[in-house]
ROGUKE-642317 format. One record per residue (C-alpha): x, y, z; residue in one letter. Coordinates in pm, 1 decimal, padded with zeros to 6 digits. Each point is the difference from the previous one (the first is absolute). Last residue first. Layout:
X  Y  Z  rest
X  Y  Z  A
...
END
This chain:
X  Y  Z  rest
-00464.8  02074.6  01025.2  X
00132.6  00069.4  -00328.5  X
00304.5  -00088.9  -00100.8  X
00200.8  00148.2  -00331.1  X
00317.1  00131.4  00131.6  X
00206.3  -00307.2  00140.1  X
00345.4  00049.7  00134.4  X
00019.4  -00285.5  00239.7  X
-00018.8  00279.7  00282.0  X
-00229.1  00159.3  -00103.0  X
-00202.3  -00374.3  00002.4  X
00138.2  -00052.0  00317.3  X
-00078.9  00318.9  00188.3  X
-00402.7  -00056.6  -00127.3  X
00028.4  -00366.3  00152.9  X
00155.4  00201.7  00316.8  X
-00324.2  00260.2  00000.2  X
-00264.5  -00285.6  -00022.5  X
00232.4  -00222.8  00244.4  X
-00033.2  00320.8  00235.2  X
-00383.8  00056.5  -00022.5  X
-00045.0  -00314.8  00140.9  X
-00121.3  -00332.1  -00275.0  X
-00300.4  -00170.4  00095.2  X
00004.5  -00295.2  00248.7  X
00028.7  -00351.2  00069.6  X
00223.8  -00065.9  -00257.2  X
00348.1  -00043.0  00176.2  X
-00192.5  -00254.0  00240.9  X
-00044.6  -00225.0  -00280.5  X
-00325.8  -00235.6  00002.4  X
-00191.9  00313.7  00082.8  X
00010.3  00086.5  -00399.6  X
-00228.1  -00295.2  -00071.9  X
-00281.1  00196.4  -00164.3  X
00093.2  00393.5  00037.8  X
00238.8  00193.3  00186.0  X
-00009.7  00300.6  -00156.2  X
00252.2  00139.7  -00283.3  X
-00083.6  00355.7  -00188.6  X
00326.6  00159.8  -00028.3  X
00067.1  -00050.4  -00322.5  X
00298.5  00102.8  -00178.8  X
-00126.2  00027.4  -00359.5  X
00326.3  -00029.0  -00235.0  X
00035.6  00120.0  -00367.9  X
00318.6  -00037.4  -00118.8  X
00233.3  00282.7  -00035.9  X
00276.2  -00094.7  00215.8  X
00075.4  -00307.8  -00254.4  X
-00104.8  -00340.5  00000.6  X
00343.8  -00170.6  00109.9  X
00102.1  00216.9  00266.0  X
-00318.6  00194.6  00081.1  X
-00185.0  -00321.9  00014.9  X
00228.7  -00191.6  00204.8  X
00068.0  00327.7  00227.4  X
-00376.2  -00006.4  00078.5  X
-00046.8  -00384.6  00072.7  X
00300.7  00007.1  00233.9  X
-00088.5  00219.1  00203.4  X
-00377.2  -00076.2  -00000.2  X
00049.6  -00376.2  00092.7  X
00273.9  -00096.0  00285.1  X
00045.0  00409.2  00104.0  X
-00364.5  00122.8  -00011.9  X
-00110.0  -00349.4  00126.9  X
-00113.8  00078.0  00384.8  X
-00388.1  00141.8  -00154.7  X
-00022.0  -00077.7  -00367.9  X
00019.7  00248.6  -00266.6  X
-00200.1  -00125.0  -00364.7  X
00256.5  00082.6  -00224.6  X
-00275.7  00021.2  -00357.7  X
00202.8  00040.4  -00341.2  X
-00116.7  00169.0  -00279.8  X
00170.4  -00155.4  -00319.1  X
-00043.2  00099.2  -00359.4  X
00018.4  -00323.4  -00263.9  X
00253.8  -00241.2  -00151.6  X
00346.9  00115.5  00144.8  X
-00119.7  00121.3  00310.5  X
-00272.2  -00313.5  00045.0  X
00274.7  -00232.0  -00051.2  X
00275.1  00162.4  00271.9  X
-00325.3  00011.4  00257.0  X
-00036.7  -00348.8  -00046.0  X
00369.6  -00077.0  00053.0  X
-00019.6  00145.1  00327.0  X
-00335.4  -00169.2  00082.1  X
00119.0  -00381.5  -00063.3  X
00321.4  00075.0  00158.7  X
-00128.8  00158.3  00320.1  X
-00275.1  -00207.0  00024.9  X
00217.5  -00344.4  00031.4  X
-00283.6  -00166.4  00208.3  X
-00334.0  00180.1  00031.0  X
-00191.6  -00125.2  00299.1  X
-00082.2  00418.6  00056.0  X
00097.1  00076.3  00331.3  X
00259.3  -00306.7  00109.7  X
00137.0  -00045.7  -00419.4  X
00011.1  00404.2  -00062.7  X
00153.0  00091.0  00310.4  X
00320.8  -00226.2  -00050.6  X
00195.0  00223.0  -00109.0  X
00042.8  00153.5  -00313.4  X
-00232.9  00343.5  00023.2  X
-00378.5  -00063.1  00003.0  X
-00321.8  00113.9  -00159.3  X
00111.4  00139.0  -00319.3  X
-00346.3  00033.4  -00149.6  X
-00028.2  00058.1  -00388.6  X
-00226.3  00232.0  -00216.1  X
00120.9  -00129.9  -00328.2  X
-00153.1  00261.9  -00236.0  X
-00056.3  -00043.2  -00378.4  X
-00048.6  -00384.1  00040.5  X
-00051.6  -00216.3  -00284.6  X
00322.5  -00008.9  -00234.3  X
00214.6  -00175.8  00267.8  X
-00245.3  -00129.4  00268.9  X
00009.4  -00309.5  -00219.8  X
00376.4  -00051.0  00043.7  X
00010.9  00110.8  00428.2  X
-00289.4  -00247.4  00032.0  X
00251.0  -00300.6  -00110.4  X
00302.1  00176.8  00224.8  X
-00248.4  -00072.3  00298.0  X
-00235.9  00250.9  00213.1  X
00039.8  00116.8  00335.4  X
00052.9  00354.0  -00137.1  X
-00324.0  00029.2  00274.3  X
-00197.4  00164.0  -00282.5  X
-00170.3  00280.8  -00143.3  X
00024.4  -00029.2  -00396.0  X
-00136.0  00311.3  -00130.8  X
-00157.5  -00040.0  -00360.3  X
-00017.6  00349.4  -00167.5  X
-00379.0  00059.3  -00185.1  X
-00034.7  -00021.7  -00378.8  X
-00341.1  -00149.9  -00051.7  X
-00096.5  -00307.2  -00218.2  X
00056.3  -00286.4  00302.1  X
-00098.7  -00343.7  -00116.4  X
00373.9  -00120.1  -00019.8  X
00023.9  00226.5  00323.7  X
-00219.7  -00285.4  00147.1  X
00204.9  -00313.7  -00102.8  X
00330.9  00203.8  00125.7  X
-00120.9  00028.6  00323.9  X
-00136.1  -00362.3  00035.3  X
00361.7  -00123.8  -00045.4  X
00112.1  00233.2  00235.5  X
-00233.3  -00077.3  00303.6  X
00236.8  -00152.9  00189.1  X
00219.1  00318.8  -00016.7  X
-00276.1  00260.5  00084.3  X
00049.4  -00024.4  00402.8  X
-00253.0  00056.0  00264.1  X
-00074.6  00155.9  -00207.1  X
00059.3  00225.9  -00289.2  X
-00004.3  00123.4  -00362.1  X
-00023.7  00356.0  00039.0  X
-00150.3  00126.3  -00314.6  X
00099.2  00320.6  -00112.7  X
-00097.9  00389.1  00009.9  X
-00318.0  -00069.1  00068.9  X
-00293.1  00190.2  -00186.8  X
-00354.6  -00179.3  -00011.8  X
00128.2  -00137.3  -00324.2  X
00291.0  -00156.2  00145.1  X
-00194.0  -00178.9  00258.1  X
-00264.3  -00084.8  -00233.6  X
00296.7  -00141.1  -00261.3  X
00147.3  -00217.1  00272.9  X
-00380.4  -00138.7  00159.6  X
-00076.6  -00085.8  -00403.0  X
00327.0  -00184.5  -00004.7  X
-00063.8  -00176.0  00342.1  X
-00325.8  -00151.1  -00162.8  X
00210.2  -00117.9  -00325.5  X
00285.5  -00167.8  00247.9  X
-00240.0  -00142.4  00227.9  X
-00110.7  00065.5  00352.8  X
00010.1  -00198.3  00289.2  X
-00160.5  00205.2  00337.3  X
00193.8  00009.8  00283.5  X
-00116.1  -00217.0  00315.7  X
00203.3  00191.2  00280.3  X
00234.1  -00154.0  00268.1  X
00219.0  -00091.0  -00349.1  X
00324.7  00055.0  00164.0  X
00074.2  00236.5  -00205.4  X
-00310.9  00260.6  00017.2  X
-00066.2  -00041.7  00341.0  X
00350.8  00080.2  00080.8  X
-00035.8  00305.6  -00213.5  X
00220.6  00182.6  00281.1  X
00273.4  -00250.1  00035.8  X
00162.7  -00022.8  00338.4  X
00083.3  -00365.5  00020.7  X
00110.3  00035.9  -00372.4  X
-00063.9  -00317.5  -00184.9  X
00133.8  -00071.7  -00340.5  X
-00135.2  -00040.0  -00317.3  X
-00305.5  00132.2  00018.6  X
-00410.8  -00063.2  -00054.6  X
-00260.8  00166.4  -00112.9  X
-00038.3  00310.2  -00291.1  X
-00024.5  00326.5  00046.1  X
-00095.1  00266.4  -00285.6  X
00109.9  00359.7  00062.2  X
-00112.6  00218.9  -00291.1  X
00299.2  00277.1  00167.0  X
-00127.6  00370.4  00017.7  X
00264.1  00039.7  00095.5  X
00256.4  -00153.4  -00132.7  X
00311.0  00342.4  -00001.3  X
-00178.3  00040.6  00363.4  X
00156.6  -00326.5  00138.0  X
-00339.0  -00182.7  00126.3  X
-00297.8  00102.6  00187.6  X
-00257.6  00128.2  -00271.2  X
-00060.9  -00388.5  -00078.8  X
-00258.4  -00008.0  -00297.4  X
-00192.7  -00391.2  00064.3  X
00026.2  -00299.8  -00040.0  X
-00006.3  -00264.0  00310.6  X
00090.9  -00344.8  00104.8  X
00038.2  -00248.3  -00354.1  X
00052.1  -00288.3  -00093.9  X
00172.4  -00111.6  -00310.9  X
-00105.4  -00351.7  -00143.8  X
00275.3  -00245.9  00058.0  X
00091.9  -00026.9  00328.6  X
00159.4  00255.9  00275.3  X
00074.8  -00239.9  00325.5  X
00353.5  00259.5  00001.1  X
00169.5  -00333.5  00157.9  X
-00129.7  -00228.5  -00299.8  X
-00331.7  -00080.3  -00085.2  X
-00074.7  -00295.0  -00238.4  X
-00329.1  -00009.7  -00248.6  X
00180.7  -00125.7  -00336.3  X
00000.3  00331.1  -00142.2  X
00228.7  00117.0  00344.5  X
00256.2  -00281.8  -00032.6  X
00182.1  00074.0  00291.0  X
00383.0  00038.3  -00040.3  X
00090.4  00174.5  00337.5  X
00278.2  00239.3  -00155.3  X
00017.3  00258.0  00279.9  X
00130.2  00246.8  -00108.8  X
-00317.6  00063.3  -00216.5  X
-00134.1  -00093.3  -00349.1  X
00140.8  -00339.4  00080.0  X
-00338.0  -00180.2  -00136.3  X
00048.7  -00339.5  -00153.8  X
-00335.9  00016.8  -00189.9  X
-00000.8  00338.0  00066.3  X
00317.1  00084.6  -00231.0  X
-00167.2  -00152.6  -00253.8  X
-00231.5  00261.4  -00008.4  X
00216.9  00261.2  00074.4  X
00220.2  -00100.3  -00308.6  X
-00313.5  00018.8  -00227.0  X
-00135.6  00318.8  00143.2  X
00340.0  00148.7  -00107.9  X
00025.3  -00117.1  -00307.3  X
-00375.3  00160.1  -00111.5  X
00165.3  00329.6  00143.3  X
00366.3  -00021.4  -00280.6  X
-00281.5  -00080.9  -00274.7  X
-00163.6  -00296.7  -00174.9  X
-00242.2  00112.9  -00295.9  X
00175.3  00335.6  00015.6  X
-00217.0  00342.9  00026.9  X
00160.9  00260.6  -00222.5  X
00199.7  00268.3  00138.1  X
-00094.4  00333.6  -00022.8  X
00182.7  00291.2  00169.7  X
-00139.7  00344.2  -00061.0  X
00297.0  00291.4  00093.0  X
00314.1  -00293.3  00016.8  X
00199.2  00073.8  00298.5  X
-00129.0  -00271.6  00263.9  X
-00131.0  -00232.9  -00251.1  X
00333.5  -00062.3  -00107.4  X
00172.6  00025.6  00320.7  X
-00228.4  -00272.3  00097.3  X
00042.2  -00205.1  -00256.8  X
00366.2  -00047.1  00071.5  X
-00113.1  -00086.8  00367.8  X
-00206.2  -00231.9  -00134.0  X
00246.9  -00187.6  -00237.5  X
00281.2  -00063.3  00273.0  X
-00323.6  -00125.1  00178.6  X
-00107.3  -00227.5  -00292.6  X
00362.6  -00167.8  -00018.5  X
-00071.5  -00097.2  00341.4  X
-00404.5  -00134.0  -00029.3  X
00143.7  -00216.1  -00271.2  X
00276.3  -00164.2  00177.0  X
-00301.3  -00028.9  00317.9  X
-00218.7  -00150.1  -00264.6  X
00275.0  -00295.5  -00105.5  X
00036.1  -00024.5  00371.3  X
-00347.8  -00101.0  00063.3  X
-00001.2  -00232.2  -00281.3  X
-00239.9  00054.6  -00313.9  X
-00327.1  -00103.9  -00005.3  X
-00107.0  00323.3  -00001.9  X
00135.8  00133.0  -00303.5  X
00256.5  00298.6  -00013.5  X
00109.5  00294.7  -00261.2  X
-00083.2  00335.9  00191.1  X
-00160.2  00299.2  -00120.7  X
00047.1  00318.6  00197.7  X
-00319.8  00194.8  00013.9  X
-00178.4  -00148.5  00311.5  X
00337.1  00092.2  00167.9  X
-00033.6  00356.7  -00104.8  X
-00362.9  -00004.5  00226.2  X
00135.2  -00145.3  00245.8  X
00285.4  00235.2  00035.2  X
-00279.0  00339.2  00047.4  X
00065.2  00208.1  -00290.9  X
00050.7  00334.2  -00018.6  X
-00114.6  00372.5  00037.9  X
-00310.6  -00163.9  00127.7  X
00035.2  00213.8  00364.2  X
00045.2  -00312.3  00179.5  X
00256.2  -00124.5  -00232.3  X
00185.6  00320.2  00057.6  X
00013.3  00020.9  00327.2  X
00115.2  -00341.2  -00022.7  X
00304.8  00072.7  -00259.7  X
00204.8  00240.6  00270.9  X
-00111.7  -00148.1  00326.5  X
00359.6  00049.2  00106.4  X
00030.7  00370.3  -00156.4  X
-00315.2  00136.5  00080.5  X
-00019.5  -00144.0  00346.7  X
00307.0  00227.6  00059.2  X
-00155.6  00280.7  -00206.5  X
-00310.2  00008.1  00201.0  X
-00204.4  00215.8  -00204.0  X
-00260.1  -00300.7  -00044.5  X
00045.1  -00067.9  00366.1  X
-00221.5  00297.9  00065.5  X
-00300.2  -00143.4  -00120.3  X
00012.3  -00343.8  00180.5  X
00175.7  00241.7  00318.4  X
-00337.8  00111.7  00000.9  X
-00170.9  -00313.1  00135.0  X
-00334.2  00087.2  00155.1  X
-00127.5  00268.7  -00225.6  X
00206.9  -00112.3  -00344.2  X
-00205.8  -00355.6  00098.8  X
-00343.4  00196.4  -00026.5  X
END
């Protein structure tokens, strides 16, 4: 039924642009290779957990240089087996992130709450992941769909016009789910035939620690897309490395001050520009320039000939057009209203212009 209502998810296959970015995830979702998670849980690492945080962090280093040299491996060898470790490159991981809540700084923001011990920080997200909604999205980029969406509650910053407002700023309950229940919900949505699963929100990033606990449960080979703010700290950048197959990042705001009145996200430009250099060199990047009305030149401008400059004119880019005023949007008098037909047609000018030749609109 999806290849009825979305065939540009059947045409994109052909799409030799997409082809060449999303090189490795089409064929993850096809089960021509591995999902990362899955070599992660193969790597074997040498740690205990009482050692130091920054005794794991050493380890969880030399691992990477390791994983991506494992990669390759599995990558061209015809039947890959690796033996399961007692202690491996994954089981490191949901150590760090575990500590890492008890002090958490898994976003920009670096509040500190001790999440086990029953304190919220800014995002309010706690210790048991909570959930919004699952379900097989058939409205995302077409190479995802159909995308095993799962959102969970809460953010990490606070977009007067966000669309999912109800979703971060916790106006609805959620339901908690745990990291064997969310497993089972993974697999079904694979099983049922999604491309992926969309880990989402709201914002994914508080939730990391709980992500890797379920995909230590997960059995099936399904791409991990990471679709986030980019709000997220040097810390989450590590673990993401060797989990996500996709980054599917937002580049909200160019290096003004936009980001810090619309948003309440101080130093965004930094903190999402060096995000985006990470998820390039670790993972395949799709990133979302979501057009504002009155801040083509302060935001898109400069967002697009960032990315084509030091991401390459080949990078996957959805130009989206789809901004309403929503939530607290009539606080700004530059956001009261949709985008004109002219600021669709200038943001398209701009990205010519910047020389990029993979966007999609």
């Amino acid at each position: 039924m999806w290849k009825i209502a979305r065939p540009n998810a059947v045409a994109v296959l052909n799409d030799e642009l997409a082809k060449k970015s999303l090189a490795r995830y089409l064929t993850v979702m096809q089960n021509q290779k591995q999902a990362k998670f899955m070599i992660a849980k193969k790597l074997p690492a040498e740690f205990d957990k009482n050692d130091p945080l920054e005794m794991l962090w050493k380890e969880h280093a030399k691992r990477t240089e390791d994983f991506c040299r494992m990669e390759q491996e599995v990558n061209t060898a015809k039947k890959p087996e690796f033996p399961t470790p007692a202690k491996s490159y994954f089981d490191l991981k949901i150590e760090i992130a575990n500590r890492v809540q008890q002090n958490c700084h898994f976003c920009s923001r670096r509040c500190g709450a001790n999440r086990p011990a029953g304190e919220l920080g800014y995002c309010k997200c706690g210790s048991t992941m909570t959930v919004s909604s699952i379900f097989a999205h058939l409205d995302e980029e077409p190479e995802l769909v159909p995308s095993g969406t799962i959102f969970t509650m809460g953010c990490t910053i606070r977009c007067c016009h966000c669309q999912n407002w109800s979703i971060s700023q916790w106006m609805d309950p959620g339901t908690e789910c745990k990291p064997k229940e969310m497993a089972g919900e993974v697999e079904r949505l694979r099983m049922s035939g999604c491309r992926n699963v969309n880990l989402v929100g709201g914002e994914p990033t508080p939730w990391l620690p709980q992500w890797l606990a379920t995909f230590k449960h997960v059995n099936v080979n399904v791409p991990i897309v990471w679709n986030s703010n980019a709000y997220y700290s040097p810390e989450t950048s590590h673990l993401l490395a060797g989990f996500a197959d996709v980054y599917l990042l937002d580049f909200k705001y160019g290096p003004g001050d936009c980001a810090e009145r619309i948003s309440d996200a101080p130093d965004y430009w930094k903190t999402c520009t060096r995000n985006h250099l990470k998820a390039k060199k670790h993972g395949e990047l799709i990133i979302r320039v979501l057009v504002l009305p009155n801040h083509l030149e302060c935001c898109t401008k400069p967002t697009l000939n960032w990315i084509a400059e030091n991401l390459g004119t080949e990078t996957r880019v959805n130009l989206m057009f789809q901004y309403r005023p929503e939530w607290r949007a009539h606080k700004f008098p530059k956001l009261r209203r949709s985008l004109t037909k002219g600021e669709m047609e200038k943001a398209v000018q701009l990205a010519e212009k910047a020389g990029l030749k993979n966007v999609i609109t």
